[in-house]
N, C-alpha and C positions, 0 to 999 in steps of 0.2 A: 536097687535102682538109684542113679545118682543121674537129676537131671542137668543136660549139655544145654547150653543155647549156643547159636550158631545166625552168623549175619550171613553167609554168601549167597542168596538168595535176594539178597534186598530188601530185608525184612527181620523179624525174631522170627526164628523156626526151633521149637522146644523141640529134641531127640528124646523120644519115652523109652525107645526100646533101639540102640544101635545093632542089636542081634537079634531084634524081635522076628519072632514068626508068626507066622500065617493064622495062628490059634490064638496070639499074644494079640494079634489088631482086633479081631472080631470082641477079645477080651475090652479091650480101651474102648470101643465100641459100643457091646453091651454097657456098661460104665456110666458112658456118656449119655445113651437114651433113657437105661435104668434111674442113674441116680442124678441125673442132671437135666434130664425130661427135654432133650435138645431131639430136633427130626432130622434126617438129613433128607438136603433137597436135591443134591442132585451126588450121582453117583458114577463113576466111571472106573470100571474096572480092565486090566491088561493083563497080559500073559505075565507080565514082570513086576507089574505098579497097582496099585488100589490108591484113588484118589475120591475122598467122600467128601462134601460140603457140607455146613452146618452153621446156624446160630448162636452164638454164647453170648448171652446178656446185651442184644443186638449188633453184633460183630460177628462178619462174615468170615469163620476159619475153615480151613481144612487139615483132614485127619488124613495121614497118606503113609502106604506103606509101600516099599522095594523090598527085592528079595536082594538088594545089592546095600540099603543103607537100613536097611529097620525100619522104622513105626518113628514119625515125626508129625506134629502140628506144627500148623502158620496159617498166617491171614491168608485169604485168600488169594485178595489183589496185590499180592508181595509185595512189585518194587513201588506200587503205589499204595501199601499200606500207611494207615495214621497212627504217629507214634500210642493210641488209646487202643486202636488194632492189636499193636506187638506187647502192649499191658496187658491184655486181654487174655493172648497167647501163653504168658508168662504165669497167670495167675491159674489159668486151667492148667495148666503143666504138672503148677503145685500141687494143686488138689486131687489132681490125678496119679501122682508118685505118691500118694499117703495111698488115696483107695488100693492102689495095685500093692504097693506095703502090706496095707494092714490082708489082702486077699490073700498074696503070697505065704503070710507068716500062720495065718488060719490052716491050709493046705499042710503048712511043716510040722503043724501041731498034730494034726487028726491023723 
């Protein structure tokens, strides 16, 4: 995994997964609640999109996935996100490209 960030949103939006699937988000997911103790508050699900909401370190992001772009985080309130919002973003991105690393490379071994 090599993470993208991407402005066309209005905001930083971290790509975790640009070919992520449906088993790959619930992964980032588990992740998130497992090891980062984050709840999500509101959830909206579609034929095509999964869009979760969530706190990180009092900063309202969202985990969102298309069957057309992958598995992406961003603030929630994009084009009105604050530049500490799209830090935020950036910094869970990171620590989430190691967990999914080091999950990935456990799996190659076993």
């Amino acid at each position: 995994m090599s993470l993208t960030l991407r402005t066309t949103l209005g905001c930083t939006e971290a790509i975790i997964a640009d070919d992520g699937s449906l088993r790959r988000f619930y992964q980032v997911a588990d992740i998130l609640t497992g090891d980062f103790r984050v709840h999500f508050t509101n959830k909206e699900d579609d034929f095509d999109a999964i869009d979760w909401e969530f706190k990180f370190k009092g900063h309202q992001l969202t985990l969102h996935y298309s069957i057309y772009n992958g598995i992406s985080l961003f603030p929630t309130k994009t084009r009105d996100a604050l530049n500490k919002d799209n830090k935020a973003v950036v910094e869970l991105a990171n620590l989430l490209e190691v967990k999914l690393f080091n999950q990935d490379n456990r799996r190659n071994i076993a």
